[in-house]
VMD Tcl script that draws the C-alpha trace (Angstrom):
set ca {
  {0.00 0.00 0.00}
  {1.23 3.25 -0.97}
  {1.90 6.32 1.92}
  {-1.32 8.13 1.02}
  {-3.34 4.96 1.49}
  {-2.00 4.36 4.34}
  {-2.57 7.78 5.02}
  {-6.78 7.94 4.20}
  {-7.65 4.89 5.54}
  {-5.88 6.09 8.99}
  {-8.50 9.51 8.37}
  {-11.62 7.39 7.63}
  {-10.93 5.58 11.19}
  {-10.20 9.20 12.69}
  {-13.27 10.44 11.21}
  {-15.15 7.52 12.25}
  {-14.29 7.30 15.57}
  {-15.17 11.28 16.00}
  {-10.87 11.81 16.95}
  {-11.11 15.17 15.65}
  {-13.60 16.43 18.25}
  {-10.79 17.38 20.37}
  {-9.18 19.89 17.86}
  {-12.94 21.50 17.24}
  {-11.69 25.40 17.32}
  {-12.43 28.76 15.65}
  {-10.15 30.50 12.64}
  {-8.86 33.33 15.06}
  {-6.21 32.25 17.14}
  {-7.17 31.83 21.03}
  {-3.57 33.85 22.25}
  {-3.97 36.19 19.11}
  {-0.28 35.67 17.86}
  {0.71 33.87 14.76}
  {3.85 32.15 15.01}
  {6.26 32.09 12.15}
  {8.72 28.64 11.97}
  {10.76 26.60 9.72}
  {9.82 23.45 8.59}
  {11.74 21.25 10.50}
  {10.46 18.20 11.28}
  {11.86 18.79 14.82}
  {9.66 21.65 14.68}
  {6.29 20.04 14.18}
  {5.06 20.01 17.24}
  {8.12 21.25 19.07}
  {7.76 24.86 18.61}
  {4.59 25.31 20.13}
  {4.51 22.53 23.06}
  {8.03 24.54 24.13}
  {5.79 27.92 24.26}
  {2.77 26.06 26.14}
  {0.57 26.11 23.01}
  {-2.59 24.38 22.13}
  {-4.46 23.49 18.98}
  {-6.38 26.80 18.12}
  {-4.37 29.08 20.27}
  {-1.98 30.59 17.11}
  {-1.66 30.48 14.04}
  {1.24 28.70 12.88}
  {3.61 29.57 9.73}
  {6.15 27.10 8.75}
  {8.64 27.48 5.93}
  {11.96 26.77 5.44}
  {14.10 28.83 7.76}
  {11.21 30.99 8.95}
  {12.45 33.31 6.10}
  {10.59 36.21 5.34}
  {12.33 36.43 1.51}
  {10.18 38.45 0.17}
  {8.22 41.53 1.33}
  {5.06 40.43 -1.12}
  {5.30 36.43 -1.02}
  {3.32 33.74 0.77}
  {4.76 34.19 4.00}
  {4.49 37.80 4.41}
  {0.55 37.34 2.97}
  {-0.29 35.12 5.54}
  {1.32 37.15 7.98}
  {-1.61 39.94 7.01}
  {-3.78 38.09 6.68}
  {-3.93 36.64 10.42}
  {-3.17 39.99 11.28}
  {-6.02 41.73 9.73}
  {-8.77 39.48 9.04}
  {-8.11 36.60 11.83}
  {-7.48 38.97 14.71}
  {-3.44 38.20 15.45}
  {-2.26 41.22 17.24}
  {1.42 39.81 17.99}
  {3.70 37.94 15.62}
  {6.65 35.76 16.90}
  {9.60 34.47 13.84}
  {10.89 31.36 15.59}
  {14.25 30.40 13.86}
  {16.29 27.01 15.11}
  {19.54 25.85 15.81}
  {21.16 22.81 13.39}
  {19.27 24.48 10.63}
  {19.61 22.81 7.81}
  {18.39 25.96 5.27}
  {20.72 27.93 6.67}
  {23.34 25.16 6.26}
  {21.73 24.88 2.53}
  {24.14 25.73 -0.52}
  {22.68 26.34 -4.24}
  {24.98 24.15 -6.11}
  {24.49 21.03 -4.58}
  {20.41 21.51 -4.47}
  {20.86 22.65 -8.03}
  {23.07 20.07 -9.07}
  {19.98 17.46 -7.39}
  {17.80 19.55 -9.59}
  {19.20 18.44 -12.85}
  {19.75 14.65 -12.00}
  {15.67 14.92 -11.57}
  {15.36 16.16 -15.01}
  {15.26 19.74 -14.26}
  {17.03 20.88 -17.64}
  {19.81 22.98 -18.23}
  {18.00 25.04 -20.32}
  {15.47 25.79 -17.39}
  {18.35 27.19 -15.42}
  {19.25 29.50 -18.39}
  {15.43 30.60 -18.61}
  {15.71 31.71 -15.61}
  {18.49 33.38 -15.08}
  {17.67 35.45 -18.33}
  {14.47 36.47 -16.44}
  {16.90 38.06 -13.89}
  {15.90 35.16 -11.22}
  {19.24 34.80 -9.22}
  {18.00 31.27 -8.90}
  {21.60 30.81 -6.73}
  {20.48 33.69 -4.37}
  {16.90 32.28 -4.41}
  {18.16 28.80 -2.87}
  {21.28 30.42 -0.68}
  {20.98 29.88 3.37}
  {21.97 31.92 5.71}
  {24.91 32.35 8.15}
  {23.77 33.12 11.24}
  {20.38 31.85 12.43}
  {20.60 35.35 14.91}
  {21.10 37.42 11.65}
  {18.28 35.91 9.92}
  {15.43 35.86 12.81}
  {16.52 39.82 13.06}
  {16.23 40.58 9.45}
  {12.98 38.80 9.08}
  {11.63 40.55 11.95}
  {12.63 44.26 10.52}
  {10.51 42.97 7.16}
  {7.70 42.36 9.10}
  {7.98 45.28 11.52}
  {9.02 47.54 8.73}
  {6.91 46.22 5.95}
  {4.37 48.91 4.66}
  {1.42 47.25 5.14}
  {1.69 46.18 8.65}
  {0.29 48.46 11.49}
  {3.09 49.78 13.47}
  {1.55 48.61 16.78}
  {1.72 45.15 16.34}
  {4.90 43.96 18.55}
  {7.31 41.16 16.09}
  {9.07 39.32 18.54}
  {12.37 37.39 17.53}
  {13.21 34.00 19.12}
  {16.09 30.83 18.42}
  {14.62 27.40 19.56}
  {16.81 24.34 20.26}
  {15.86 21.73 18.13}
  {17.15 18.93 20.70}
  {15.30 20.09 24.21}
  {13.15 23.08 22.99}
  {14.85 25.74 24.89}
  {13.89 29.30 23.44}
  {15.96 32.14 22.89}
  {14.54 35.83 22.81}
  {16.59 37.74 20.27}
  {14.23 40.32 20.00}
  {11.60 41.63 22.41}
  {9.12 42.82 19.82}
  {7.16 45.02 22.74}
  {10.86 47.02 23.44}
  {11.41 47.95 19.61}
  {7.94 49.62 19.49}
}
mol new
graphics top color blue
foreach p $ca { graphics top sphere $p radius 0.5 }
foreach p [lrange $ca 0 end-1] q [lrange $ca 1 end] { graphics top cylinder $p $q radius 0.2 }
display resetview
């Protein structure tokens, strides 16, 4: 049987047996934050078991590196949108030790790329559609560095209100211990 088999026939029993009762909640988030995480596996359920957090209490962002990379993209959308229409009035970027985007080089992902079939001629597409497609897939150096520069794109970006406090934090993947790197209610 194939993982998404396995996968619906575990939700028909789930459904059946009325499991999800227990995670009945509303769309706003309980504690009015949203949470912004990478996508870790450590991280699942990590990030917000360290903080105390319940099913319905955020809402909950992951992407790789908990990157804001682009002032308009996904991330920074949802961001607003919990904000605005979901009734978020605090926003926490949770980055992580042992991170492996930040570890993450473009040649090797690229070079994994084209053994799939990606072709070269994709590459060259892109690049003369000025997408630095090396940039695009580069990590970062310090996981300190990038938690405070995707807080300033939140805090600074020009569609968030100014009043909403971005908070900064570094969890450790191994034992969940948090690290504030920025007090988001001090840089107000």
């Amino acid at each position: 049987m194939s993982l998404l088999h396995d996968l619906l026939e575990f939700n028909e029993q789930f459904v059946a047996s009325k499991e999800y009762e227990k995670y009945v909640t509303t769309k706003s988030p309980d504690k009015k934050l949203v949470l912004i995480s990478c996508m870790d596996t450590r991280l699942t359920e990590l990030s917000t078991k360290a903080l105390g957090l319940s099913n319905g209490d955020i809402k909950h962002i992951q992407n790789a590196g908990a990157v804001i990379s682009h002032p308009y993209g996904s991330t920074m959308r949802s961001i607003l949108v919990a904000v605005y229409m979901l009734g978020a009035d605090e926003v926490m970027v949770m980055g992580h030790h042992d991170c492996g985007f930040g570890a993450l080089k473009p040649e090797p992902m690229i070079d994994n790329m084209k053994a799939r079939g990606i072709t070269e001629e994709t590459f060259e597409t892109l690049e003369n559609s000025d997408i630095d497609i090396k940039n695009w897939l580069k990590g970062f150096d310090s996981v300190e560095e990038s938690i405070t520069e995707s807080v300033g794109k939140i805090k600074h970006h020009p569609l968030m209100v100014p009043d909403v406090p971005v908070h900064g934090t570094v969890i450790n993947p191994e034992n969940g211990k948090v690290d504030l790197v920025i007090n988001g209610y001090e840089e107000e």
